[in-house]
N, C-alpha and C positions, 0 to 999 in steps of 0.2 A: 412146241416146247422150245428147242430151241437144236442146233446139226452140234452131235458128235465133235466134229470136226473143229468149229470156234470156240466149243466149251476147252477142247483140248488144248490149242493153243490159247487160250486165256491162262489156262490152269498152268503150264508151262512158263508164261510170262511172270506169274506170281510165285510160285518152287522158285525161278530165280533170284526173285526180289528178295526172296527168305532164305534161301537155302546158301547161293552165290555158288561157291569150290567145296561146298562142303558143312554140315552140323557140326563145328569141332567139339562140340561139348560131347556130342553123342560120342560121335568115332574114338575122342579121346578115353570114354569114360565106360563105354557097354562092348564089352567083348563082340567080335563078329558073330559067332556062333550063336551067340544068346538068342532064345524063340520066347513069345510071349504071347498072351491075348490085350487087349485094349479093349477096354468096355465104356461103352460113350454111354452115360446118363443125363435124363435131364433134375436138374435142379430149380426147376421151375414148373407149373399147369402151365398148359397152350397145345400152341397147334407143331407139330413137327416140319418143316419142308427142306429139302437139301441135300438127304439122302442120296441121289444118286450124284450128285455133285462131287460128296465126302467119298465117294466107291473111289470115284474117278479119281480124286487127288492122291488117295494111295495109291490105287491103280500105275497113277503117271510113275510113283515113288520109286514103285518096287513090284513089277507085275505078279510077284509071286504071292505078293500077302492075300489074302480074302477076307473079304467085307462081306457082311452078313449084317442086314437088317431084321431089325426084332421087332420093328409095328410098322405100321403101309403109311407109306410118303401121305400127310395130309392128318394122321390121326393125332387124336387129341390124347394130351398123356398127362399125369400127375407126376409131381416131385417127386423122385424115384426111381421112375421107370426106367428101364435098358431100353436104349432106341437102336447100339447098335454095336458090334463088334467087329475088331480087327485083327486078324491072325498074322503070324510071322517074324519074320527078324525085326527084333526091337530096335535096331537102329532105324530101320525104314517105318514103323508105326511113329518114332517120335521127331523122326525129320519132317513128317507128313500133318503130324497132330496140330500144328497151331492152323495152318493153313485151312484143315476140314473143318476146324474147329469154328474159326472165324465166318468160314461161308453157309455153314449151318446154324452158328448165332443168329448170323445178320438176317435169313431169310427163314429163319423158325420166328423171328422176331415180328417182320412184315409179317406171316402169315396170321400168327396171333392176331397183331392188329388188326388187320384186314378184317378177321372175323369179327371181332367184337364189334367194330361197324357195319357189316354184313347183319348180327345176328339186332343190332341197334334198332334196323328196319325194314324186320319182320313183319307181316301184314299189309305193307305197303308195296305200292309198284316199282318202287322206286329201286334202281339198279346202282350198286356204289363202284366206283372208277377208283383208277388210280388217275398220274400226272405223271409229267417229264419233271419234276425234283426228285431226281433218282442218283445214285451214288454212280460217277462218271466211269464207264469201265463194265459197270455193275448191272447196269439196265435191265439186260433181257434175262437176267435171272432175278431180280427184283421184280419185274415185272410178272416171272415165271410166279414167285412167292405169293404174290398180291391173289392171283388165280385158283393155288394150292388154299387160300383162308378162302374161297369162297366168294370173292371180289371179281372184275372185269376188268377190263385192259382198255385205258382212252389211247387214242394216237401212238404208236411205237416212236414216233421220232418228228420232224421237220418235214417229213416228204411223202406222207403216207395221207393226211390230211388237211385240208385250208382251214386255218382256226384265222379270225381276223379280229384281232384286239386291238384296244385303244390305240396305242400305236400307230396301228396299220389304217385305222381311221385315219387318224389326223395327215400319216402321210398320202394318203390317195384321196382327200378332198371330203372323207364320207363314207359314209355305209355302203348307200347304194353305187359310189363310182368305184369302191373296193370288192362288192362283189360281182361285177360286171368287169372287172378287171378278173378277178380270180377264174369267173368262169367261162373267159376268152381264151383262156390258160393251159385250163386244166380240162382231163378228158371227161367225159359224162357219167366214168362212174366214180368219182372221186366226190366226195363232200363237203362241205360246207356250210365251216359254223361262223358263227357273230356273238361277238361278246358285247351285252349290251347291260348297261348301268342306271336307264333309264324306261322308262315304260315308252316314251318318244321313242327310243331306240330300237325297244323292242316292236314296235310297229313299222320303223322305218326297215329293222331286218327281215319283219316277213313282208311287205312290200317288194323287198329288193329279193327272195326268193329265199333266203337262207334256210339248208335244209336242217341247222340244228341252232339252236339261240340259249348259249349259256346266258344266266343270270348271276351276275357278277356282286358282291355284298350288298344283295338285294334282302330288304326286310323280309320276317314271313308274310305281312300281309302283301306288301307288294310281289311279291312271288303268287302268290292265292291270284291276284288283280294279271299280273300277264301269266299264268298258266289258262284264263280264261279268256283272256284277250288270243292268245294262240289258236286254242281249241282246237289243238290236234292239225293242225297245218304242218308244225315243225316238232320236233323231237327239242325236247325243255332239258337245260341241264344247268344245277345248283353250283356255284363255286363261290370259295370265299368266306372264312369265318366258321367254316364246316371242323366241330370237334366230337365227344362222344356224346357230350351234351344238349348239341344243339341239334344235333344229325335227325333224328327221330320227328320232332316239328317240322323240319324241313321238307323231310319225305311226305309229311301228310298235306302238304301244300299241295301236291297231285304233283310235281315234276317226274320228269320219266328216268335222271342218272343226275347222282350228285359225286360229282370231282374231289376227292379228298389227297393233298398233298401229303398231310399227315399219315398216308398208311407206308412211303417209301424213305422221306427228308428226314425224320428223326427219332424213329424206334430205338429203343433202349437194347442191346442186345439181348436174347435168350439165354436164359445162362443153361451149356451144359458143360458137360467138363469126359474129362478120357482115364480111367482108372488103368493104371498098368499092375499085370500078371504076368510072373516071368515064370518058361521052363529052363531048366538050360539040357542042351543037347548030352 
């Protein structure tokens, strides 16, 4: 998931960003005293993720307040529902509010996504990824979201897997003197993908060893043509031109993970929003 610890300082970084010396609107405006409830609903169908995210933001705010969840991180709710409440002094619920608000949009928002491509290609083997176009900053809880819809996780970052794309071809000479290079490199349990554009390519990547061979805006027939030229040698993975349209044929071409940028780079936010309820003391 992700340590306590970086979520908190991330969270920390961002209360600043928003907060600075102070909410003067609040301080100016809601007596200290004041106790209220906050009641987060969604105004949209989807999937929920963020939950404990939005704890922890109040949490950081004001440790007194309490957060209480009303449906389980991942479930699917209609327009209406109560996902979640927040108790305590209204100043600290609304210096906290845009903040939970914002990181439960963004990643209730991927999760939805996620699913609806998840749920795209049912019947098939075919596993849907996320990518690194993720919101900078933002990653390992986008990533976290992508998981909550029922999605998989490609590569965390730069250092965790050998992906060798066009690029990296051209600068090491080739396929085979890029992956002969990667794995003088790297240790034996690290892997090793080739991005290949061509059916030449894709022969020249399982020649040179490569243990995964993305298929890069490859047609569906040529996709059909190297998932049997592979035959189970390398682990097959779709990228490229991947929407909710197209997702569904792609899978049935027998690939084993189709890479979708689309479930992190440009979700629309979730909308929910935070009802306030004042007591006063």
């Amino acid at each position: 998931m992700w340590s306590k610890r970086e979520l908190q300082q991330k969270i920390e970084e961002w209360l600043h960003e928003d907060l600075g010396f102070g909410d003067i609107t609040t301080m100016s405006t809601i007596p200290e005293s004041e106790q209220g409830v906050g009641i987060l609903y969604a105004k949209e169908a989807g999937i929920v993720a963020g939950l404990p995210v939005a704890q922890q933001v109040f949490a950081t705010v004001d440790p007194d307040l309490v957060f209480t969840a009303k449906v389980e991180e991942g479930a699917r709710v209609e327009y209406g529902t109560q996902i979640a409440e927040v108790s305590g002094s209204v100043r600290s619920i609304l210096s906290g509010e845009r903040l939970a608000l914002n990181l439960l949009q963004r990643l209730s928002a991927i999760a939805t996504k996620t699913n609806e491509y998840v749920r795209a290609v049912e019947g098939t083997k075919a596993r849907v990824v996320d990518t690194r176009k993720t919101t900078p900053g933002l990653r390992f809880l986008e990533k976290y979201a992508v998981r909550v819809g029922g999605g998989h996780n490609h590569r965390f970052a730069l250092y965790d897997a050998v992906m060798i794309k066009d690029n990296h071809i051209k600068g090491a000479g080739g396929i085979a003197q890029a992956v002969a290079a990667a794995r003088a490199a790297i240790p034996h349990t690290m892997t090793v993908e080739v991005e290949a554009e061509t059916l030449e390519q894709v022969q020249e990547a399982l020649d040179a060893g490569a243990d995964i061979i993305m298929l890069d805006n490859m047609s569906n027939e040529q996709m059909v043509e190297a998932v049997q030229l592979i035959g189970g040698r390398a682990v097959v993975e779709a990228s490229g031109g991947v929407n909710l349209e197209t997702i569904g044929s792609i899978a049935r071409t027998g690939v084993d993970i189709i890479s979708v940028g689309a479930l992190t780079h440009s979700v629309k936010a979730f909308d929910i929003s935070l009802d306030l309820n004042t007591r006063k003391r």
